[in-house]
N, CA, C and O atoms as a GROMACS GRO file, in nm:
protein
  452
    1UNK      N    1   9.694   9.905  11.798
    1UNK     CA    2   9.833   9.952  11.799
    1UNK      C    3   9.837  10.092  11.740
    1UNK      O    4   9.762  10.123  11.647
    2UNK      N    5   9.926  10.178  11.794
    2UNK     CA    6   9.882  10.303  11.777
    2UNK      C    7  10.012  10.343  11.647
    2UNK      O    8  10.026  10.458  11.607
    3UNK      N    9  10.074  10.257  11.610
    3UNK     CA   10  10.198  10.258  11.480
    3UNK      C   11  10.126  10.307  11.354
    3UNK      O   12  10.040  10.235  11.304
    4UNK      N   13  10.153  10.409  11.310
    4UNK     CA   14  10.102  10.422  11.166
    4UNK      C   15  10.128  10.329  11.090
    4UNK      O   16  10.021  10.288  11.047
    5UNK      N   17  10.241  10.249  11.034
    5UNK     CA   18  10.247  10.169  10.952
    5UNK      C   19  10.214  10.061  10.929
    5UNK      O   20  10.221  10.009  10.818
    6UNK      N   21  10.146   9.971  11.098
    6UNK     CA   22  10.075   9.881  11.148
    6UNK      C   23   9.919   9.936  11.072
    6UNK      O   24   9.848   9.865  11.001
    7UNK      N   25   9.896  10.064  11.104
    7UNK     CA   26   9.769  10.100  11.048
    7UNK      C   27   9.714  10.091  10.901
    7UNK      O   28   9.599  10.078  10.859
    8UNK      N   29   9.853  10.104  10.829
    8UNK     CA   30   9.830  10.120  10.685
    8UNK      C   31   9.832  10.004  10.618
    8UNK      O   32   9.765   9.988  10.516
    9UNK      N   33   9.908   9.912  10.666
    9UNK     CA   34   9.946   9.753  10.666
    9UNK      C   35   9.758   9.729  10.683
    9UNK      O   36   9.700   9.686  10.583
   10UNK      N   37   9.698   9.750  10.772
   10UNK     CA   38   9.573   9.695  10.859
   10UNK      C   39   9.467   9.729  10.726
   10UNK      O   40   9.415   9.633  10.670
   11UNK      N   41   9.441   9.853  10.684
   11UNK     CA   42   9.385   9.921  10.614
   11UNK      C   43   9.333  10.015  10.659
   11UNK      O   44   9.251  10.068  10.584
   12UNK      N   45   9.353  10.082  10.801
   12UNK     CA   46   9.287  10.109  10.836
   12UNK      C   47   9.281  10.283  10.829
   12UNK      O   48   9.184  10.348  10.867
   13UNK      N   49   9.435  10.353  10.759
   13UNK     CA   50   9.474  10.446  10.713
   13UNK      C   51   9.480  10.428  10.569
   13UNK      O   52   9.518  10.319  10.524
   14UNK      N   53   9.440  10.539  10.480
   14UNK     CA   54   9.455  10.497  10.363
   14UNK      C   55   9.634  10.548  10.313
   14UNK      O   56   9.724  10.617  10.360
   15UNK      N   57   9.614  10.478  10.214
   15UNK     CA   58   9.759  10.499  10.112
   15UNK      C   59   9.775  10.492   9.980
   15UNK      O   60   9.714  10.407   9.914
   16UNK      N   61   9.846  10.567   9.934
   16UNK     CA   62   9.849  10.507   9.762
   16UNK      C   63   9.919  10.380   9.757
   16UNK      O   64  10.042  10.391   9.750
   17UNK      N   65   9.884  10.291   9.758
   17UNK     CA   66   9.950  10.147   9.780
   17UNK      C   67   9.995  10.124   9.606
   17UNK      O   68   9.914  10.150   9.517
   18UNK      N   69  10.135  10.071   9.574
   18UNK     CA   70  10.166   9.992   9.462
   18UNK      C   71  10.222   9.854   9.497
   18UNK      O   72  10.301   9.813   9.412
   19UNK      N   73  10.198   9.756   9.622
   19UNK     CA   74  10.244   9.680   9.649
   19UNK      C   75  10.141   9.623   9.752
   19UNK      O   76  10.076   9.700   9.823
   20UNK      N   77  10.125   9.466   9.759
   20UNK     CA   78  10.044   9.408   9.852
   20UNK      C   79  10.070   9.326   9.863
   20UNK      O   80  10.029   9.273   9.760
   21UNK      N   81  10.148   9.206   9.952
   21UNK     CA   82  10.179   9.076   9.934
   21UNK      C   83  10.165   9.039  10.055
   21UNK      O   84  10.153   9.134  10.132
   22UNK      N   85  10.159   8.892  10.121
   22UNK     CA   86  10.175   8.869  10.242
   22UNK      C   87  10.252   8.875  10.347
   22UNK      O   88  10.247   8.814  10.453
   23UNK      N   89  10.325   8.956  10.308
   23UNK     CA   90  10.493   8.968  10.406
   23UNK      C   91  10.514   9.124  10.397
   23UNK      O   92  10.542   9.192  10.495
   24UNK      N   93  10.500   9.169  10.282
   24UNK     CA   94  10.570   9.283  10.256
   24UNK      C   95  10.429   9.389  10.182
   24UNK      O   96  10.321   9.337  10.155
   25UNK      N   97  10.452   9.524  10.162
   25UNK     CA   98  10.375   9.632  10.131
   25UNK      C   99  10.452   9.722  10.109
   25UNK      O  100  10.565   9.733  10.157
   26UNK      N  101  10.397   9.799  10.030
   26UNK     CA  102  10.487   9.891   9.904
   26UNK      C  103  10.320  10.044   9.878
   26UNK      O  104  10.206  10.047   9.832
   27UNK      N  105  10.416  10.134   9.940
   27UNK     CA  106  10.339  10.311   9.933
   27UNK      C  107  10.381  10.374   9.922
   27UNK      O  108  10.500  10.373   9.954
   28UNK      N  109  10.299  10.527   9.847
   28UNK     CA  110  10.398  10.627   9.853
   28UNK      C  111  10.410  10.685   9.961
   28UNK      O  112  10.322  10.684  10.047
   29UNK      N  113  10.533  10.750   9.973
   29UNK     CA  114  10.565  10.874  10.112
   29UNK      C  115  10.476  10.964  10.075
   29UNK      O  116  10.480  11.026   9.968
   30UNK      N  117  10.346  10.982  10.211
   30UNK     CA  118  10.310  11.131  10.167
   30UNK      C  119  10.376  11.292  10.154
   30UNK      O  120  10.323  11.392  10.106
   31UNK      N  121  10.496  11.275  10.209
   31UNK     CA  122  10.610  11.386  10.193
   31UNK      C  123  10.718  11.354  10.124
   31UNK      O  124  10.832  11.342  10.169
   32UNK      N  125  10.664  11.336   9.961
   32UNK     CA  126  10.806  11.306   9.872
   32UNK      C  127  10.888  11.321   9.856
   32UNK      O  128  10.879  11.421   9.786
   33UNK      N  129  11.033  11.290   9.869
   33UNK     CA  130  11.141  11.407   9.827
   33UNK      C  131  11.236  11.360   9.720
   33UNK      O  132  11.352  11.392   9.692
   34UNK      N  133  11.150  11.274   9.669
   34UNK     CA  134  11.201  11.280   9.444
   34UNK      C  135  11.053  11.273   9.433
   34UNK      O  136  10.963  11.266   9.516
   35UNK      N  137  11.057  11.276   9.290
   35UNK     CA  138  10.926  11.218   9.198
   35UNK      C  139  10.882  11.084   9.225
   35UNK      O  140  10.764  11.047   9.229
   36UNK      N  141  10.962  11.029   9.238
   36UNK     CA  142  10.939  10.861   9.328
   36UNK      C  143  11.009  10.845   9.441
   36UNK      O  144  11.132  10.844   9.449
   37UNK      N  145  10.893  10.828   9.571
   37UNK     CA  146  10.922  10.822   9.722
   37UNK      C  147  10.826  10.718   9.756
   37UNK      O  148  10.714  10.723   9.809
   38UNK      N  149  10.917  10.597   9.699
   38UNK     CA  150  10.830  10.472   9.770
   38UNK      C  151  10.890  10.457   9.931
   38UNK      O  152  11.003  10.478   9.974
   39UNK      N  153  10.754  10.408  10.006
   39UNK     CA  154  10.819  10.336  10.124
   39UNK      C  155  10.805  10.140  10.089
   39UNK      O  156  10.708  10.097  10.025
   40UNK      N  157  10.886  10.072  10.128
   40UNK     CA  158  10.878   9.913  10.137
   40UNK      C  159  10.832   9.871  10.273
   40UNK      O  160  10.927   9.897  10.347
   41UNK      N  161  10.747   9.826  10.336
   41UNK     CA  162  10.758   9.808  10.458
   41UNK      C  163  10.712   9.645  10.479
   41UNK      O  164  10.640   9.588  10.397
   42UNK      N  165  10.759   9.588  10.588
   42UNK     CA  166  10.709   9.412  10.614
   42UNK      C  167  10.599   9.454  10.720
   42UNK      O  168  10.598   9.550  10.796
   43UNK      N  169  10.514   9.362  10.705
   43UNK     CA  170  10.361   9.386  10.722
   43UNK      C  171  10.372   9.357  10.901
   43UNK      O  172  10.305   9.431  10.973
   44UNK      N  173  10.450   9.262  10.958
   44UNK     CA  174  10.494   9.238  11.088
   44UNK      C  175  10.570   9.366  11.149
   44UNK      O  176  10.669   9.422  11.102
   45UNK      N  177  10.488   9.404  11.279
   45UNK     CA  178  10.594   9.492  11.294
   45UNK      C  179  10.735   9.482  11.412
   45UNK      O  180  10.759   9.425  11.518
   46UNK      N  181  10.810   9.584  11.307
   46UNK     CA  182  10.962   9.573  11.388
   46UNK      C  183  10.988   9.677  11.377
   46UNK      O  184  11.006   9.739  11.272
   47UNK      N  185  10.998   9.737  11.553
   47UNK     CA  186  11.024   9.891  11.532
   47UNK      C  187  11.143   9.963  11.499
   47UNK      O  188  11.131  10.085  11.489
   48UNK      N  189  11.276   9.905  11.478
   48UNK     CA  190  11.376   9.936  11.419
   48UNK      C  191  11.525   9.848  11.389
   48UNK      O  192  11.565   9.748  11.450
   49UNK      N  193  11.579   9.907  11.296
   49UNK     CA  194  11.658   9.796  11.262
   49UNK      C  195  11.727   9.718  11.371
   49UNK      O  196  11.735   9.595  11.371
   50UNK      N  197  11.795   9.824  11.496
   50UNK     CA  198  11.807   9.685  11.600
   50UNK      C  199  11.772   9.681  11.687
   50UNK      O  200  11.818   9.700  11.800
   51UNK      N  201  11.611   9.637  11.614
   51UNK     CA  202  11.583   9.530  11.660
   51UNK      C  203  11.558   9.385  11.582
   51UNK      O  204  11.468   9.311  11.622
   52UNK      N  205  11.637   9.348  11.471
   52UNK     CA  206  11.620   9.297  11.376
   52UNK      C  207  11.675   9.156  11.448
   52UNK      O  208  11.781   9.154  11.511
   53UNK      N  209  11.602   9.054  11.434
   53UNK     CA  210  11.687   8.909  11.446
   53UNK      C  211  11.774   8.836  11.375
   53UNK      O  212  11.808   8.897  11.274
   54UNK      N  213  11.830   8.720  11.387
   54UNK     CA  214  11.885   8.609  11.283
   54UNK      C  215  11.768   8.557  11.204
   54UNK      O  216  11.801   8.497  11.101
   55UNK      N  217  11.598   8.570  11.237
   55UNK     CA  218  11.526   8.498  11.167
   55UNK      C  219  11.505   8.581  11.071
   55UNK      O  220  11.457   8.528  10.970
   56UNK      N  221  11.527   8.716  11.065
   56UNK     CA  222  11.483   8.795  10.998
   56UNK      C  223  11.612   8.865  10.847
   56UNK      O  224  11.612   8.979  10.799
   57UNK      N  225  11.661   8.804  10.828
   57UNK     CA  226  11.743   8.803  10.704
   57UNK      C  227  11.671   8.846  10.625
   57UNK      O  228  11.661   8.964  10.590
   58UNK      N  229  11.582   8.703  10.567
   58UNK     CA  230  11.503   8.680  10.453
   58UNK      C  231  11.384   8.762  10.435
   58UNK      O  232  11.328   8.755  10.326
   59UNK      N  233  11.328   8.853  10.543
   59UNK     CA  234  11.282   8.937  10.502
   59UNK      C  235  11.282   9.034  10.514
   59UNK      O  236  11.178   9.099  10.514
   60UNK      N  237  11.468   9.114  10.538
   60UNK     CA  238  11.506   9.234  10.491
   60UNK      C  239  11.602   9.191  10.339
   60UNK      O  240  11.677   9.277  10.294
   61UNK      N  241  11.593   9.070  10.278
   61UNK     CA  242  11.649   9.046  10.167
   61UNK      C  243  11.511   9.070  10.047
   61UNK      O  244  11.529   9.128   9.940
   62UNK      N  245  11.392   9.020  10.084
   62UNK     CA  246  11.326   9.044  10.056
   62UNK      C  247  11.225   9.216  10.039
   62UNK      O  248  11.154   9.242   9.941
   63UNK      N  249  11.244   9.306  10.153
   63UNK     CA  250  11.232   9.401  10.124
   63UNK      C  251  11.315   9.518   9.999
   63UNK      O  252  11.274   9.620   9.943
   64UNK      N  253  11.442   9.445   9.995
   64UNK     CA  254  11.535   9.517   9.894
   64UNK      C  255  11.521   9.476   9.749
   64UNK      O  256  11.542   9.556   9.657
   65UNK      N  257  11.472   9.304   9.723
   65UNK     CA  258  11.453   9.275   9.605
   65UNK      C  259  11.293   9.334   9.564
   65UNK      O  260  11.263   9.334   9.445
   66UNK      N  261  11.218   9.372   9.641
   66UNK     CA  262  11.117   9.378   9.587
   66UNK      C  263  11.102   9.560   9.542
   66UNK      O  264  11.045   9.622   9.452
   67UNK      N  265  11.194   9.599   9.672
   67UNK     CA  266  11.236   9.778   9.637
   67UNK      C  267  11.260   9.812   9.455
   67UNK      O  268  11.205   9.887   9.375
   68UNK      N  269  11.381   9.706   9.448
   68UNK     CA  270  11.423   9.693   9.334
   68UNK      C  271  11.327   9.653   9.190
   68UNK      O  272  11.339   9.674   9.070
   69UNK      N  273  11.232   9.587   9.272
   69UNK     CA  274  11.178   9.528   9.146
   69UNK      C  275  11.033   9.655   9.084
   69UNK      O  276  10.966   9.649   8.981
   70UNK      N  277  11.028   9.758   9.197
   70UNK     CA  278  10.936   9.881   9.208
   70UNK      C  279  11.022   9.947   9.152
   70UNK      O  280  10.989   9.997   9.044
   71UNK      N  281  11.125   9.963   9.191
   71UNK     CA  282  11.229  10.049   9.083
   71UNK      C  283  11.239  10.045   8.928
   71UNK      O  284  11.254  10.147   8.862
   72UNK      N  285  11.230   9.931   8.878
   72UNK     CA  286  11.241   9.854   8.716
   72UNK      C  287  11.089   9.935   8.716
   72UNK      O  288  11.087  10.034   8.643
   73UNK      N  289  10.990   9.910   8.775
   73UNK     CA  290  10.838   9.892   8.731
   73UNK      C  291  10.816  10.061   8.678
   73UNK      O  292  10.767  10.107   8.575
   74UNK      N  293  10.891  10.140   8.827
   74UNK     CA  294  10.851  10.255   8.787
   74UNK      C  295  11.005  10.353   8.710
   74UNK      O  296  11.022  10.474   8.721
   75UNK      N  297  11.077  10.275   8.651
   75UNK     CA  298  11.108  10.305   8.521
   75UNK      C  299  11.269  10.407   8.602
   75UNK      O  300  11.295  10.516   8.551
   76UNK      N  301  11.333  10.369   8.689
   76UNK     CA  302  11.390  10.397   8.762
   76UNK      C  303  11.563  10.359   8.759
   76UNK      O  304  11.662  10.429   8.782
   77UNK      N  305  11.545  10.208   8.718
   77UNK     CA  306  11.678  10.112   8.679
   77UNK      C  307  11.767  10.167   8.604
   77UNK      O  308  11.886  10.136   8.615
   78UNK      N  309  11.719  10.267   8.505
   78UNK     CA  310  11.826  10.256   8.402
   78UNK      C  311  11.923  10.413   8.455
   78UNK      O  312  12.044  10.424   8.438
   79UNK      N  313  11.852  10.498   8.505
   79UNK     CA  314  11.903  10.631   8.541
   79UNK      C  315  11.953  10.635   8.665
   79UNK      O  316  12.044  10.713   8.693
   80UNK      N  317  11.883  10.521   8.784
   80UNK     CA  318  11.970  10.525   8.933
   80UNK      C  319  11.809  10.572   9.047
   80UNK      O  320  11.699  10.625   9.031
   81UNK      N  321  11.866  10.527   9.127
   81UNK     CA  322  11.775  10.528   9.268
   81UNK      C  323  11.863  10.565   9.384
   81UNK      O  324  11.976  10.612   9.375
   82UNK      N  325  11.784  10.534   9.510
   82UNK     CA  326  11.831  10.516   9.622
   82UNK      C  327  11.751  10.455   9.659
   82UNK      O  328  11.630  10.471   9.646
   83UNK      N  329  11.849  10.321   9.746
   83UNK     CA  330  11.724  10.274   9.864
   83UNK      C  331  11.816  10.339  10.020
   83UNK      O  332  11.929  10.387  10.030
   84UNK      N  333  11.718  10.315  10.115
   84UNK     CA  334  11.747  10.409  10.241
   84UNK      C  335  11.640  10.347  10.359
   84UNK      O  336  11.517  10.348  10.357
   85UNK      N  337  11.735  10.291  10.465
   85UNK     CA  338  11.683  10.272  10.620
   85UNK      C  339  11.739  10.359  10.703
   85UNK      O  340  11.861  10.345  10.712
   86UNK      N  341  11.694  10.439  10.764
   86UNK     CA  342  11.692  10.487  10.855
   86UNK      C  343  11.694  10.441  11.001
   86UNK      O  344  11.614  10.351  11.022
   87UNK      N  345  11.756  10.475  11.093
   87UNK     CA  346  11.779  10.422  11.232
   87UNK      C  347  11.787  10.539  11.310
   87UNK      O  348  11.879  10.615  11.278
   88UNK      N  349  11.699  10.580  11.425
   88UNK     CA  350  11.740  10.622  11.546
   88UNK      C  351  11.683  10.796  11.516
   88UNK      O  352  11.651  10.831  11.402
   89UNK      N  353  11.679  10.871  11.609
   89UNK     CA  354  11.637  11.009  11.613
   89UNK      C  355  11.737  11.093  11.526
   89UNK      O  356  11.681  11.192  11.478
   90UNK      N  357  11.868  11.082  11.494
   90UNK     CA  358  11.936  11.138  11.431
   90UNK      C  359  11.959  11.161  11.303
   90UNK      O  360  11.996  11.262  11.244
   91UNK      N  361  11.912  10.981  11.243
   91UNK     CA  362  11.859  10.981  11.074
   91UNK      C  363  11.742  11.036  11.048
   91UNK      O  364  11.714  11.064  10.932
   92UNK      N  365  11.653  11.061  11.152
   92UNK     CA  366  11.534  11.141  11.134
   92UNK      C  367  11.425  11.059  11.111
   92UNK      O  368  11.338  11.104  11.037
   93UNK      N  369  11.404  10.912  11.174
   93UNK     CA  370  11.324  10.795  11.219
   93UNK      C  371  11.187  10.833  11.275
   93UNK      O  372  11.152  10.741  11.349
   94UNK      N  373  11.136  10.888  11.273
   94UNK     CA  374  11.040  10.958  11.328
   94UNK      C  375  10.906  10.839  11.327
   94UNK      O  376  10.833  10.829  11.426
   95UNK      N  377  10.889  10.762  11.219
   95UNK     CA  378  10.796  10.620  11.242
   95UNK      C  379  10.872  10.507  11.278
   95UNK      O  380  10.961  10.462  11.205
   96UNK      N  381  10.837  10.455  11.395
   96UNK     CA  382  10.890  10.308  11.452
   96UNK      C  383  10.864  10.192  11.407
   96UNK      O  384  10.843  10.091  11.474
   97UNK      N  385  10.863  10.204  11.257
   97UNK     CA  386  10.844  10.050  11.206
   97UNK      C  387  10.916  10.000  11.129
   97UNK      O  388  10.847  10.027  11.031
   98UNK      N  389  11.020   9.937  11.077
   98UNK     CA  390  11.144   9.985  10.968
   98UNK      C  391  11.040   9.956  10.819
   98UNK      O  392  10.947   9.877  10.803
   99UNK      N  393  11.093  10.041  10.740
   99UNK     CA  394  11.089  10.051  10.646
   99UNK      C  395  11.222  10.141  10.540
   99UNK      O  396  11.309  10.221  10.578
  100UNK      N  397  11.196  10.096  10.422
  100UNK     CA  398  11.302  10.090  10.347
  100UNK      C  399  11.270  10.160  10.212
  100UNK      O  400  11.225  10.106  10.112
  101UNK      N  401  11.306  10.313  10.232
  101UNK     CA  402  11.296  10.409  10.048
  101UNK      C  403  11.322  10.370   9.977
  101UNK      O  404  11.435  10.322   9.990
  102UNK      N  405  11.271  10.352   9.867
  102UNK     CA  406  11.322  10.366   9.792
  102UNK      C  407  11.306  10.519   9.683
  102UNK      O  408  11.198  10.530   9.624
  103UNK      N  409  11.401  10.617   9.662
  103UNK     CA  410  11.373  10.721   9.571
  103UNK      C  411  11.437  10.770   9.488
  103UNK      O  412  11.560  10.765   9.496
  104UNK      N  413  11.372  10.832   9.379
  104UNK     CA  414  11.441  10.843   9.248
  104UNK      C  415  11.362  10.954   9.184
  104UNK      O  416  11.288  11.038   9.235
  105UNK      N  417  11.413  10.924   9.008
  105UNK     CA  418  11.324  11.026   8.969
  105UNK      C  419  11.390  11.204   8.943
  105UNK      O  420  11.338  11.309   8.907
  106UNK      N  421  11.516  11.165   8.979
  106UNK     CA  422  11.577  11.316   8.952
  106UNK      C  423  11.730  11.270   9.009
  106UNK      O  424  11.763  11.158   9.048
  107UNK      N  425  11.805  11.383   9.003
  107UNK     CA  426  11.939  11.399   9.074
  107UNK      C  427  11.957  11.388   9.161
  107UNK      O  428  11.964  11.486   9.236
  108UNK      N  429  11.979  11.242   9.210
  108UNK     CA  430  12.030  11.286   9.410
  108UNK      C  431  12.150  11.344   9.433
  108UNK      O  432  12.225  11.350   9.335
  109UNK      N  433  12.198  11.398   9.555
  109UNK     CA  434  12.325  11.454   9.596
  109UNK      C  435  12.386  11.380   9.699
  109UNK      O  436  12.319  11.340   9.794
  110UNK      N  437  12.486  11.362   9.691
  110UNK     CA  438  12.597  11.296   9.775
  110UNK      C  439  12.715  11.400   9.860
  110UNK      O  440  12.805  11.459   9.801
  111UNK      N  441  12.696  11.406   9.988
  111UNK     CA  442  12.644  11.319  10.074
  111UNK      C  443  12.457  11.406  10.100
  111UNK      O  444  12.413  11.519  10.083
  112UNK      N  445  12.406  11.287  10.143
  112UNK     CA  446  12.260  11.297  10.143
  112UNK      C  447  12.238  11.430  10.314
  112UNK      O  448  12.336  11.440  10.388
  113UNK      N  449  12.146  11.488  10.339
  113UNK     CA  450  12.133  11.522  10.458
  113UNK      C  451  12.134  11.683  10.478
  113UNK      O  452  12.122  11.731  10.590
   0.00000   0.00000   0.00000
């Protein structure tokens, strides 16, 4: 499969990985844009949010608690984050696998873009 994130999931690209579980995987963005630019991604791939099913709740509920729980780890909780999915050529989707930012680590601005 020619998906980068299928690849990195595989091992077959490397990554700074802080996350490994059977469902889900946790890396940094190699193009950061805080001090912390995690990606969350589910190890199955789904190339964008719709295409998301009814079976698949539990593990975009699961991608957010575990965002969160990278957030606490890397010391993030108490000052504020963002998490962030992206959809479609316009959010600037450019990998077809969903995954879910989480970033922090400084001042974000509102509105984002």
């Amino acid at each position: 499969m020619s998906c980068l994130f299928c690849q990195i999931v595989e091992g077959k690209i490397p990554a700074r990985m802080v996350l490994q579980e059977d469902d889900v995987v946790a890396f940094h963005d190699i193009d950061p844009k805080a001090p912390t630019h995690i990606l969350v991604v589910p190890r199955r791939h789904i190339a964008s949010i719709t295409d998301l099913a009814e079976g698949d709740d539990a593990l975009i509920g699961r991608l957010v608690r575990k965002a969160r729980d990278l957030a606490k780890k890397h010391g993030l909780a108490e000052r504020g984050f963002r998490l962030v999915f992206n959809c479609g050529d316009d959010a600037g989707y450019s990998v077809h696998h969903i995954h879910l930012h989480l970033v922090g680590g400084r001042k974000l601005a509102w509105p984002p873009g």
